[in-house]
C-alpha positions as CSV (number, residue, x, y, z in Angstrom):
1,X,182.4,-20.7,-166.6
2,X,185.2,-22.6,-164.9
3,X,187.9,-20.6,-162.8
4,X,190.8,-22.0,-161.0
5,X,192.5,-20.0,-158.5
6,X,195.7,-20.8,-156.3
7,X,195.4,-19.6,-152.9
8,X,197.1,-20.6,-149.3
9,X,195.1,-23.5,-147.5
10,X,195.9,-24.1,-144.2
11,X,196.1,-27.6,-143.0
12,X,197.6,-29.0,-139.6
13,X,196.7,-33.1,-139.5
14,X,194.0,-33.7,-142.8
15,X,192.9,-32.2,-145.5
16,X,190.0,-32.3,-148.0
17,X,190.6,-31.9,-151.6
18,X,187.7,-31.7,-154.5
19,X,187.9,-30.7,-157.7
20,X,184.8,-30.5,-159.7
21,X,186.1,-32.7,-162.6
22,X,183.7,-31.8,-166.2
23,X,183.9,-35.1,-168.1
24,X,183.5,-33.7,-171.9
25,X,181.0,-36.2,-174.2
26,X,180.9,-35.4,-177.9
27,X,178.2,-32.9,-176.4
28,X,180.0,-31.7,-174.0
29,X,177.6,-31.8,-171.4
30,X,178.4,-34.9,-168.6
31,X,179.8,-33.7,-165.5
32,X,180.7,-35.3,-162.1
33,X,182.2,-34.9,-158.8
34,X,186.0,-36.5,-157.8
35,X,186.7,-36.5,-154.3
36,X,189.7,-37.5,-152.9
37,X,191.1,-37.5,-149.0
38,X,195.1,-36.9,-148.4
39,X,197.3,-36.7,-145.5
40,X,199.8,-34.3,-144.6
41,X,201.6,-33.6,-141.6
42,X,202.5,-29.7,-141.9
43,X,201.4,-26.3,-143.0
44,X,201.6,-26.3,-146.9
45,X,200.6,-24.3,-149.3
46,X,198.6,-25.8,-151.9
47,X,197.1,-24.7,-155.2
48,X,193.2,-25.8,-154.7
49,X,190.3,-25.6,-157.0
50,X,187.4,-23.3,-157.8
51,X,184.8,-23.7,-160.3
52,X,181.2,-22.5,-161.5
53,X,179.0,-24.9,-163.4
54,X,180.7,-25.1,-167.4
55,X,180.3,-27.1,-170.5
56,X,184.1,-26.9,-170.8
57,X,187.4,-27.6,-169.2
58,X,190.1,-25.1,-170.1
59,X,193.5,-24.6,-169.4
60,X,194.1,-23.3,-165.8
61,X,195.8,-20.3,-167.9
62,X,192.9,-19.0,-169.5
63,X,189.2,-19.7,-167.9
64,X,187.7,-17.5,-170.0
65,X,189.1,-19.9,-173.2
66,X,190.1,-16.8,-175.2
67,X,192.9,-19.1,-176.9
68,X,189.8,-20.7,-178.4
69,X,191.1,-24.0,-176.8
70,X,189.3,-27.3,-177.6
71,X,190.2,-30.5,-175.4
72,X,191.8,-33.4,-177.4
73,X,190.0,-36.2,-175.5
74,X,192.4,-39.3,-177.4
75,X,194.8,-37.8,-175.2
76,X,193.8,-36.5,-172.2
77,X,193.0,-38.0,-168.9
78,X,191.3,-37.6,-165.6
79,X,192.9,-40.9,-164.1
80,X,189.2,-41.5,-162.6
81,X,188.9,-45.3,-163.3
82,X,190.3,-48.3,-161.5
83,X,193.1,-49.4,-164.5
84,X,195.4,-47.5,-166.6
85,X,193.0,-46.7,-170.1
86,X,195.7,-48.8,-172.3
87,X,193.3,-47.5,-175.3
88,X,195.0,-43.5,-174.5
89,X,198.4,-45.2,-172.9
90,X,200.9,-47.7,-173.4
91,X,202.2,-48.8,-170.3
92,X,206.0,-49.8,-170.2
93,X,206.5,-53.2,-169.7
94,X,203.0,-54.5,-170.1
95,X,202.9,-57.9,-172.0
96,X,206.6,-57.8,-171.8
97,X,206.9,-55.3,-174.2
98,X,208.9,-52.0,-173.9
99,X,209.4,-48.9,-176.3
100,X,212.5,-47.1,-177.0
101,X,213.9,-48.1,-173.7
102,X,213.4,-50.0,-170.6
103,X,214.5,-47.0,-167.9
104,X,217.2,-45.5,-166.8
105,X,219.1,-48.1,-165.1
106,X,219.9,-49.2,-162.3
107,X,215.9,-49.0,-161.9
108,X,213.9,-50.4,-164.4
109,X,210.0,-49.8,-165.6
110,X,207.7,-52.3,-164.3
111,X,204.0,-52.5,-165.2
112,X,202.5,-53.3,-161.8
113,X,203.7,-49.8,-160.8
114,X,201.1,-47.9,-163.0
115,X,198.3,-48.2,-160.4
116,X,195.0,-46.1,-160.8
117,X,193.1,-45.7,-157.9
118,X,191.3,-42.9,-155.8
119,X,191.0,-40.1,-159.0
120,X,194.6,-40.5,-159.4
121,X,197.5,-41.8,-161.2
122,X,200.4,-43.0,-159.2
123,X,203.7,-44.3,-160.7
124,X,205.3,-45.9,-158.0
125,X,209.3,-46.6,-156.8
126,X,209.9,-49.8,-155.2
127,X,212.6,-51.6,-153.5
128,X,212.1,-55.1,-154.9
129,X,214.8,-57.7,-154.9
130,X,212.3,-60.7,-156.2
131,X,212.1,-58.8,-159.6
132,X,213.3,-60.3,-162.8
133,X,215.8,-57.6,-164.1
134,X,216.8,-57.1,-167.8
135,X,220.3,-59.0,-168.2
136,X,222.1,-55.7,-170.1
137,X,223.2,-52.3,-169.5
138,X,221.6,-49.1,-170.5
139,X,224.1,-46.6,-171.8
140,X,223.3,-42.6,-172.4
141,X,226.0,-40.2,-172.2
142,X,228.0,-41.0,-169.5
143,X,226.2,-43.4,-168.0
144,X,226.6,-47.0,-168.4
145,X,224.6,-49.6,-165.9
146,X,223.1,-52.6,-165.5
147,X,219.3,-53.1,-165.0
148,X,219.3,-53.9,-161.1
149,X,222.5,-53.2,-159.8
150,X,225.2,-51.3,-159.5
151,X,228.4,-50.6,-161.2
152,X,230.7,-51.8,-158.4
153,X,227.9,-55.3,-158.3
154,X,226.6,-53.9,-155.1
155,X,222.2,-54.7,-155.8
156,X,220.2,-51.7,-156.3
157,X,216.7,-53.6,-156.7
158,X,214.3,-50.5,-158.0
159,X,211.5,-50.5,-159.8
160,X,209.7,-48.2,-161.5
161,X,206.8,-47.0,-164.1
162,X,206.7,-45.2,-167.0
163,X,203.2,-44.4,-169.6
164,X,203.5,-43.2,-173.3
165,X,200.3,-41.7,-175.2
166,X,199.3,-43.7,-178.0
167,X,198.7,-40.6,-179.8
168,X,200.9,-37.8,-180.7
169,X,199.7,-34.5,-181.8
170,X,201.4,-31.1,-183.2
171,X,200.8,-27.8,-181.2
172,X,198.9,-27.7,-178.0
173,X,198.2,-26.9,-174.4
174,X,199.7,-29.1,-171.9
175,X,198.8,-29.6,-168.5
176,X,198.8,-31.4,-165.2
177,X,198.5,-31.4,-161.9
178,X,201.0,-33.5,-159.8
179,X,203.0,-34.1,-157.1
180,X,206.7,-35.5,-157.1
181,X,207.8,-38.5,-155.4
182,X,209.5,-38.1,-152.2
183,X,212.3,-40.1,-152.8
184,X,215.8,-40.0,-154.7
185,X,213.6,-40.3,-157.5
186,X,212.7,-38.0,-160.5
187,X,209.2,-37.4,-161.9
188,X,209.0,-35.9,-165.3
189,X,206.1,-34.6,-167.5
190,X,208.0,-35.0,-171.4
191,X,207.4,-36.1,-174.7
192,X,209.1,-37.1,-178.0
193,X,208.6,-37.0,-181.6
194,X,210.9,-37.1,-184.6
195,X,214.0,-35.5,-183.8
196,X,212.9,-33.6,-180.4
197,X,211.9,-33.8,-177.0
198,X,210.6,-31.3,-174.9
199,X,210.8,-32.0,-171.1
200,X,208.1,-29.9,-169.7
201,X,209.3,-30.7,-165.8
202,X,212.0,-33.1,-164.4
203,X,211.4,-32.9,-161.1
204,X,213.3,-34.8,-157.9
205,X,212.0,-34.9,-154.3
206,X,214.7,-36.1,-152.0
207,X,217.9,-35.9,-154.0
208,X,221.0,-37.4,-152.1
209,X,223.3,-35.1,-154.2
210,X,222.9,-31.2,-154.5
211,X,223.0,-31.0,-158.2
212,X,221.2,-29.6,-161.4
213,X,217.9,-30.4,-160.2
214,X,216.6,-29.6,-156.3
215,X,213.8,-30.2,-154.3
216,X,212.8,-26.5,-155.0
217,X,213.4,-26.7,-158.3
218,X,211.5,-27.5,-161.9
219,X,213.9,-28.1,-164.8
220,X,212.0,-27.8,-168.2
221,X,214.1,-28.7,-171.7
222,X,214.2,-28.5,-175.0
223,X,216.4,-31.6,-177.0
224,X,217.5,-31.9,-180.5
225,X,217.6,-35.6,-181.2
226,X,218.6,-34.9,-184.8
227,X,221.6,-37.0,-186.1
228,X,224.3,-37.8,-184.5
229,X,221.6,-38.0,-181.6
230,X,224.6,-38.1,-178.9
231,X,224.6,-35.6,-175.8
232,X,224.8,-33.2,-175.6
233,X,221.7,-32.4,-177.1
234,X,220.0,-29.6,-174.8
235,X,219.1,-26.4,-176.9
236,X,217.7,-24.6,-174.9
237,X,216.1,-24.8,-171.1
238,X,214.6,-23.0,-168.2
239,X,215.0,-23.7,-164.3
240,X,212.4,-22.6,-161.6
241,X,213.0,-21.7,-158.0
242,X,209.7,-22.9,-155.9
243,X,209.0,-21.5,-152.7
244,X,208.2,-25.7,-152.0
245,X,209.2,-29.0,-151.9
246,X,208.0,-30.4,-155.7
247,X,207.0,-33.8,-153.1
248,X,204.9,-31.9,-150.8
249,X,202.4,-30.5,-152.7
250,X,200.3,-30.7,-155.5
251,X,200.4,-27.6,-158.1
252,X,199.8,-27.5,-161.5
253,X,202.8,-27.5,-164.5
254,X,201.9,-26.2,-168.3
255,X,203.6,-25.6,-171.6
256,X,201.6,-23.8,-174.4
257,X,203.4,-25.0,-177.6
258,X,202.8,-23.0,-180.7
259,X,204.0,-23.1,-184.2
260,X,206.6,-20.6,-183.1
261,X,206.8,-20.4,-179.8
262,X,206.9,-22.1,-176.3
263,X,205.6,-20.6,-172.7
264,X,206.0,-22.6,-169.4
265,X,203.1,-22.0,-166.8
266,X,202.7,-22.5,-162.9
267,X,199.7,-22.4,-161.4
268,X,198.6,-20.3,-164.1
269,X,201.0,-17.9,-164.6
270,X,203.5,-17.8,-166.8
271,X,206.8,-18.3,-166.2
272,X,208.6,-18.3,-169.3
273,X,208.5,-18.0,-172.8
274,X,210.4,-18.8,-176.0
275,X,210.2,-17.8,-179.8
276,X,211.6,-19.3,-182.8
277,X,212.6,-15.6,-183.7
278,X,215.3,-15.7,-180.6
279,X,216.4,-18.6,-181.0
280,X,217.0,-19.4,-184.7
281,X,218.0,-23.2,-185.6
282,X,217.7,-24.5,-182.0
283,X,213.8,-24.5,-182.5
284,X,213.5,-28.0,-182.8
285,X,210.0,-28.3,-182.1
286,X,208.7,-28.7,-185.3
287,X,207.1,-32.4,-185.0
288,X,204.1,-34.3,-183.7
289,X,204.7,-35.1,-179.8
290,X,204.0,-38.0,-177.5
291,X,203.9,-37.2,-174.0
292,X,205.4,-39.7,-171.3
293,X,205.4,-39.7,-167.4
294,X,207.7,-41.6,-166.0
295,X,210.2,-41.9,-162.8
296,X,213.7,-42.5,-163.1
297,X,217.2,-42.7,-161.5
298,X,219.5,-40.0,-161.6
299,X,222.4,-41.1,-160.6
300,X,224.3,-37.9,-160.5
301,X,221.5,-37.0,-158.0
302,X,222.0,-40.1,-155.7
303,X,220.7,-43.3,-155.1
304,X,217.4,-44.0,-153.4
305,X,217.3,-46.1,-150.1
306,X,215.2,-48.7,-149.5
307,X,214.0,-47.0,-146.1
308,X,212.4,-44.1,-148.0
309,X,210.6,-46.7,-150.8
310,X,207.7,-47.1,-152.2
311,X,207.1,-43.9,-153.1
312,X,204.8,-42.4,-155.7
313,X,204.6,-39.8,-158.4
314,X,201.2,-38.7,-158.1
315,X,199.0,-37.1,-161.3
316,X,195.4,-35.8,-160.8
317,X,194.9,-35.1,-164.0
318,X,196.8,-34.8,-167.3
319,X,195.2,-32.4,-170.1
320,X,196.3,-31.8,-173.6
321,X,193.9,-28.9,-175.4
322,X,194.7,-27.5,-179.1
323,X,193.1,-25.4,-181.6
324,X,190.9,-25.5,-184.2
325,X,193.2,-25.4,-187.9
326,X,191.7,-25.8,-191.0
327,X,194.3,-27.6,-192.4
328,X,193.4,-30.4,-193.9
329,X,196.9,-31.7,-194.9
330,X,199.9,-33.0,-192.6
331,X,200.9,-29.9,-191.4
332,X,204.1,-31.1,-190.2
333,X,205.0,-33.4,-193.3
334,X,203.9,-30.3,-196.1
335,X,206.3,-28.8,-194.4
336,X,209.2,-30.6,-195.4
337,X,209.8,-30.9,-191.2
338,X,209.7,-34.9,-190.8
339,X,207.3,-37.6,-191.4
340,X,204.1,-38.6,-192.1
341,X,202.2,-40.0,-189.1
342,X,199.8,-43.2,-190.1
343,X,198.3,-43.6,-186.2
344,X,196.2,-46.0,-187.2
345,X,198.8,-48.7,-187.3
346,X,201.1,-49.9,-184.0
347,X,204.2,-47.6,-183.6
348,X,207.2,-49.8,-183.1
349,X,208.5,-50.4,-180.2
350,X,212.1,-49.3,-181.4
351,X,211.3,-45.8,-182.8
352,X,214.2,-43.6,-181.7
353,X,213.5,-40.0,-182.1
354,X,216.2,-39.8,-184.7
355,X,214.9,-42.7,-186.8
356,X,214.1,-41.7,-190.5
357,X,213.1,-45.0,-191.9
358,X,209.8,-46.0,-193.7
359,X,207.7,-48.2,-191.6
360,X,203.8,-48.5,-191.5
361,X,203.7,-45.6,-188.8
362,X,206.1,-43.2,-190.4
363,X,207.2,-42.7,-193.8
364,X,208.8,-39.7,-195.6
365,X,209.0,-37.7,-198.9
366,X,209.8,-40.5,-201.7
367,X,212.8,-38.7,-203.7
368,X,214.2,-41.2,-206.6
369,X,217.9,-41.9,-206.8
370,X,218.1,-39.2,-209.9
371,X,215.8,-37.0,-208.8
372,X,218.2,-36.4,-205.4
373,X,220.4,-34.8,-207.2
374,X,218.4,-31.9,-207.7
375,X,215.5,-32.7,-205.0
376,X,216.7,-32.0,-201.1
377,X,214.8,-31.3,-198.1
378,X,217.5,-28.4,-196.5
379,X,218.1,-25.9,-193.6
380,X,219.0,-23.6,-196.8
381,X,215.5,-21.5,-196.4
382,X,212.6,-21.9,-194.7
383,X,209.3,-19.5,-193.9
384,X,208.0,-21.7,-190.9
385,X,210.1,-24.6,-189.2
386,X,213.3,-25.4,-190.3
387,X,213.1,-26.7,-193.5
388,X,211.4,-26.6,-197.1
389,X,211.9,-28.6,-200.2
390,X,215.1,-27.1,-202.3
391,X,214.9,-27.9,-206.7
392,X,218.1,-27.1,-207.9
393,X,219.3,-28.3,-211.8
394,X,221.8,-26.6,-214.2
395,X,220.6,-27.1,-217.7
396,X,221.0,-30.1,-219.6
397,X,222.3,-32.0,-215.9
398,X,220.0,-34.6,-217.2
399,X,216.6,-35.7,-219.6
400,X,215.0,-37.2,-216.3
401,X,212.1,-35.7,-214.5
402,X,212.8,-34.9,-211.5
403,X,209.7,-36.1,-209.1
404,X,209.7,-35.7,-205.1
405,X,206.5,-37.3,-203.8
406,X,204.8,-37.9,-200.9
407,X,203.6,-41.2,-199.5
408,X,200.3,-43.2,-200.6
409,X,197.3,-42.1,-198.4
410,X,198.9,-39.0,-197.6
411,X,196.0,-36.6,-199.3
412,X,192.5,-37.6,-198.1
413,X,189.7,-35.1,-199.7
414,X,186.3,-35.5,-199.9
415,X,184.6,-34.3,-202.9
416,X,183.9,-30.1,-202.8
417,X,185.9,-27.0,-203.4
418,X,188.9,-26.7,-201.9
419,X,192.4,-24.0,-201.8
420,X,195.8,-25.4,-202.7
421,X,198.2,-23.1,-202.0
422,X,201.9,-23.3,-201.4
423,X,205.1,-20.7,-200.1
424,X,207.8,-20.2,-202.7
425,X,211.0,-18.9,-202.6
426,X,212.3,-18.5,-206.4
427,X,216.1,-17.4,-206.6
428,X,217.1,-14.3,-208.8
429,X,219.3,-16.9,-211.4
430,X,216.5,-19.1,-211.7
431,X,215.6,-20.0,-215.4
432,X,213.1,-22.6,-214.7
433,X,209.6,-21.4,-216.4
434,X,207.3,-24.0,-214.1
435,X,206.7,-27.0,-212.0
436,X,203.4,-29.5,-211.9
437,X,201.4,-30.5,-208.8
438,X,199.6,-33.8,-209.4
439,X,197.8,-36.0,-206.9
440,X,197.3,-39.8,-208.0
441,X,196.7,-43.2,-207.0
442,X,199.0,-45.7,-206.4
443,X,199.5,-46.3,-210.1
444,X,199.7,-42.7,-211.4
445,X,196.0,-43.6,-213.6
446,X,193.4,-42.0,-211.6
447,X,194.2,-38.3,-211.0
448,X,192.6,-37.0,-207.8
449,X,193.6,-33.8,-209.5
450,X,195.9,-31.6,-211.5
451,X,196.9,-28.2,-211.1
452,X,197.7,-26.3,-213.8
453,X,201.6,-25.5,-213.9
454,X,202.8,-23.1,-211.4
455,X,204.5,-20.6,-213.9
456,X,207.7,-19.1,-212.3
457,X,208.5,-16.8,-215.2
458,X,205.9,-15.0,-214.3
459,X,207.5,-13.9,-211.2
460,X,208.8,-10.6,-211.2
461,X,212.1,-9.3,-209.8
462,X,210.9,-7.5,-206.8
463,X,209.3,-10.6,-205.8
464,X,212.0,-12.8,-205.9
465,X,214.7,-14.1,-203.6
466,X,211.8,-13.6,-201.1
467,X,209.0,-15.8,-199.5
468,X,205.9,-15.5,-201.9
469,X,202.5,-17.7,-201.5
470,X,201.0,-19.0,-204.8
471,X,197.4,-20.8,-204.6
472,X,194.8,-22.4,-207.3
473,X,191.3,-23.0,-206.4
474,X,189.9,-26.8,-207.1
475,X,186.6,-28.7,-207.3
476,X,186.8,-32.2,-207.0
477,X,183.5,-34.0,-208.1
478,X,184.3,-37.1,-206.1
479,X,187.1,-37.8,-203.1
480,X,190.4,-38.7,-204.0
481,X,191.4,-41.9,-204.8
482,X,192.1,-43.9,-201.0
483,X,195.9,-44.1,-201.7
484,X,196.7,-41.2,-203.4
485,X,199.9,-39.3,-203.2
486,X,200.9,-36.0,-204.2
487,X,203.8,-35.6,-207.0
488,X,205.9,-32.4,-207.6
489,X,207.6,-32.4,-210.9
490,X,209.8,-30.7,-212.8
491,X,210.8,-31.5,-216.0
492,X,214.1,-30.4,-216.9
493,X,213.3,-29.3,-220.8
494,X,212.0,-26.2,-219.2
495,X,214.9,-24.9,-217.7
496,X,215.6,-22.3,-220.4
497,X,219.0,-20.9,-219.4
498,X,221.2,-21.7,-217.2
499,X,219.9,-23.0,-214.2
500,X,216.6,-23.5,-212.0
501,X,216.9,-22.5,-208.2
502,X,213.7,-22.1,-206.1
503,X,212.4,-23.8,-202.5
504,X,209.4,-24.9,-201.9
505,X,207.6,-24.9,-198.4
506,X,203.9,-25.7,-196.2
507,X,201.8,-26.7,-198.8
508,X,198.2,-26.5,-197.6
509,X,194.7,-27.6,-198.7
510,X,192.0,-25.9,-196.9
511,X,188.4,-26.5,-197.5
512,X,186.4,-23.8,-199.3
């Protein structure tokens, strides 16, 4: 059973650190030693580690696993080679190629500065005046520089590294164990996904300006990158006074991301925690998440100096873990939060968090030009997340069908039994008597299946203008056709007074 315990180590000119590093095969048995020798010139406290033979690593958290934690291995990372694994990570600048953005100018990411070497990641700073700089400006907020340079002209040669997981993922436990770079520098432990971020440390080591991040000090924050996308777009956040120097030692940072809630670790204990129930709309993190680690310029912090470079961020490990769900649909998507992930093909390398356009990674809920009318995706009502799929038609409005379906290759069943069930919210006026559920191929011939009509007139009262969860077993005798999409209908004919009025929300398929 592995424990990890922080405790006081003193040191006075070397000292020795192992960690007993369990790599997990599919059998989860393979385990080796990582050693690895550091230098430091003072008493420090430092968070070391202690563990029994296991099958398992878990979360420094909980060493007894009673979250049920499982270790997503796509994503996770002992940094235990001798080059970046560009199969987990794509490394900014490599091949020429940069996502989203190129840094935060004056410094700029540069792939040499990913180096892998003794058990550990190090994203290094440099002073490097020989470097070809980007010939434009990055602008964010108020900032506006040029790759390389100052404002005023003056150079300000800096280099610096930045990695993205390939993968994202929705809901986990994060965690790593780092040191900041001693410099002017920040290091940061974030990711993105649509319309969020969630910085789980921004860190600095040797600010030249006294400002919203010190030494001391680990900022964590939430971001709503929903349109207009323009700071400020901080919803909520949480500051930590250390009793050390983020560049001095090495400790371990972790964020436990629920469906519903958010807690911030340290060295195993928990530092803070948020819920959806306190904080209403500004839960924003409702969407698959990439993680990044990257150094960067502040410049409301200060400017490095070339004396105090190269300097490195330094990761030991970095450890994403989730659990088990027998959901076997897009959890995110089915509920009406954001897109449809397609991993399998190459996220482009301009996907903004705020982007909501179909490409071969990403594509959303198909609602036809009619069918928008009455079809929205809204903030109106909502049982998880922030939004659910509102139907909304006054009688005779038109002889259309109104049809709100998801992408091709969205539902992917096997043949067996299987639950379909779905959360409704049917208003008091509403005079629609039902809605279909179909899922078809491309072409609409091949049904994968179809539910019998979900009967809304059979709703009482009492159970209206509330959240209600309506389900129908299925047996399929084959899988589903390869591209098959799932179709909501509603056909306007059956709206038998004045008005239909209902929301629908987390439609699930779970296996039988």
């Amino acid at each position: 059973m592995k424990s990890i315990v922080a405790k006081p180590l003193l040191v006075k000119s070397m000292f020795k650190k192992t960690a007993l590093v369990l790599c997990i095969s599919q059998s989860l048995m393979a385990c080796q030693n990582k050693e690895a020798n550091a230098e430091v010139e003072s008493v420090v406290n430092s968070a070391t580690v202690e563990q029994e033979t296991s099958t398992q690593i878990l979360p420094f958290s909980d060493p007894t696993n009673s979250g049920g934690w499982v270790l997503n291995t796509e994503i996770s990372d002992e940094f235990d080679g001798t080059e970046i694994d560009q199969e987990k990570w794509f490394v900014q600048g490599a091949n020429g190629d940069y996502y989203i953005w190129k840094g935060r100018a004056p410094s700029q990411f540069a792939p040499h500065n990913v180096i892998v070497e003794d058990g550990f990641l190090k994203l290094r700073s440099q002073w490097e005046p020989d470097f070809e700089f980007a010939n434009e400006n990055y602008a964010d907020g108020k900032v506006d520089a040029k790759y390389g340079s100052l404002a005023n002209g003056d150079p300000m040669p800096i280099t610096t590294a930045a990695i993205v997981s390939n993968k994202r993922f929705l809901n986990g436990y994060m965690e790593i164990r780092s040191k900041a770079v001693n410099a002017s520098m920040t290091s940061a432990f974030w990711a993105i996904g649509y319309q969020s971020e969630l910085d789980i440390y921004e860190q600095i080591g040797n600010p030249k300006i006294i400002g919203d991040i010190k030494p001391d000090q680990s900022k964590s924050t939430v971001h709503d990158w929903s349109p207009p996308a323009k700071r400020p777009t901080r919803v909520f956040h949480h500051k930590e006074n250390l009793p050390y120097r983020v560049a001095d030692e090495f400790h371990i940072y972790a964020a436990e991301w629920g469906e519903d809630y958010l807690n911030l670790y340290l060295d195993g204990k928990l530092l803070q925690r948020f819920t959806q129930k306190e904080l209403g709309d500004r839960w924003v993190l409702n969407n698959p998440l990439e993680i990044w680690l990257d150094s960067e310029i502040f410049a409301w912090l200060g400017m490095p100096n070339k004396e105090e470079l190269p300097a490195d961020f330094e990761v030991d490990y970095m450890r994403v873990w989730q659990k088990p769900n027998p959901e076997l649909l897009d959890r995110a998507f089915f509920g009406f939060e954001g897109p449809i992930l397609f991993q399998e093909n190459k996220r482009p390398l301009k996907l903004v968090p705020e982007n909501s356009e179909n490409n071969q990674y990403q594509k959303f809920w198909d609602i036809d030009a009619n069918s928008a009318n009455y079809a929205t995706i809204t903030k109106e009502q909502r049982i998880t997340g922030l939004r659910s799929l509102k139907i909304a038609a006054d009688k005779d409005a038109t002889d259309e069908l109104i049809k709100v379906s998801s992408p091709e290759k969205a539902v992917r069943l096997d043949k067996g039994d299987y639950r379909f069930s779905m959360r409704l919210w049917v208003d008091t006026s509403n005079s629609l008597s039902e809605f279909n559920v179909t899922v078809n191929n491309a072409n609409g011939d091949d049904a994968g299946f179809v539910l019998a009509p979900f009967n809304l007139s059979e709703i009482d009262h009492a159970h209206k203008a509330q959240w209600i969860t309506v389900s129908q077993d299925i047996s399929l005798n084959a899988p589903v056709a390869n591209d098959a999409k799932l179709t909501i209908t509603v056909d306007p004919s059956q709206i038998k007074d004045a008005s239909a009025l209902f929301y629908i929300d987390d439609i699930s398929v779970v296996k039988q």
